[in-house]
C-alpha positions in Angstrom: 0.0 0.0 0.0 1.6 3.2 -0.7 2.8 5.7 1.9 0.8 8.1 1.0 -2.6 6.4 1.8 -1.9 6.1 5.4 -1.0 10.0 5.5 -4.1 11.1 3.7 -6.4 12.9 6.3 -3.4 13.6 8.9 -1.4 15.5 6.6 -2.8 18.6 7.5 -1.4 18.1 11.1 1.8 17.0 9.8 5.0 19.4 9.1 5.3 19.5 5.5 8.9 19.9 5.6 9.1 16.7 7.0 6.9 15.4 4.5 8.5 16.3 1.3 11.8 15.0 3.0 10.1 11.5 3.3 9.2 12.2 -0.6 12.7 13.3 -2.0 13.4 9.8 0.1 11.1 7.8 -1.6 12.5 9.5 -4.9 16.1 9.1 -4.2 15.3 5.2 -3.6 13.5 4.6 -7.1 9.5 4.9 -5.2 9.2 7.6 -7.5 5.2 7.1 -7.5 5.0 6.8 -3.7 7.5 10.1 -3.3 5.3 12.3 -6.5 2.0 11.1 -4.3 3.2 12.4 -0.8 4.1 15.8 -3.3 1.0 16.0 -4.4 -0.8 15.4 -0.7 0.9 18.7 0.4 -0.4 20.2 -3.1 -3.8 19.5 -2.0 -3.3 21.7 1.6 -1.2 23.6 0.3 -1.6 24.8 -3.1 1.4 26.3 -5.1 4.2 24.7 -2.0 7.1 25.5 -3.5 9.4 22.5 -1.9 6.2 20.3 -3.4 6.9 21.5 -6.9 10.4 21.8 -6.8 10.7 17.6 -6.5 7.9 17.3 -8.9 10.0 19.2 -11.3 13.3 17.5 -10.7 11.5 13.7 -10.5 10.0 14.7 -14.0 13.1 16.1 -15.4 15.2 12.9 -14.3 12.1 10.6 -15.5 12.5 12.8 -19.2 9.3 14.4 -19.4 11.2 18.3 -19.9 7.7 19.7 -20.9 6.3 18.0 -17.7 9.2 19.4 -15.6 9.2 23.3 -16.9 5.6 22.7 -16.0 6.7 22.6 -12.1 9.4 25.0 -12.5 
């Protein structure tokens, strides 16, 4: 089950910093879904979170979706 299902609904509560550490984690170890969902989670609380679209960016880049990347950037 991915991380990011047990965090839905407690996210809020949660620091996001440590969140999007746990997902450039998840990136750095190849759970590239798992790390782009917990993004995503802090997306939803807080739209437009830089740190958030910074590691979308660079996990699209280094997947070699450029378009997708500039997107986030």
């Amino acid at each position: 089950m991915p991380v990011s299902f047990f965090l839905r609904g407690t996210i809020a509560a949660m620091n996001h910093g440590v969140t999007l550490q746990r997902a450039a984690a998840l990136m750095r170890s190849g759970r590239l879904a798992e790390g782009d969902a917990l993004c995503r989670d802090v997306l939803r609380v807080v739209p437009g979170h830089p740190g958030a679209l910074h590691l979308l960016g660079l996990a699209a880049r280094d997947a070699g979706k450029p378009d997708e990347a500039e997107a986030f950037f």
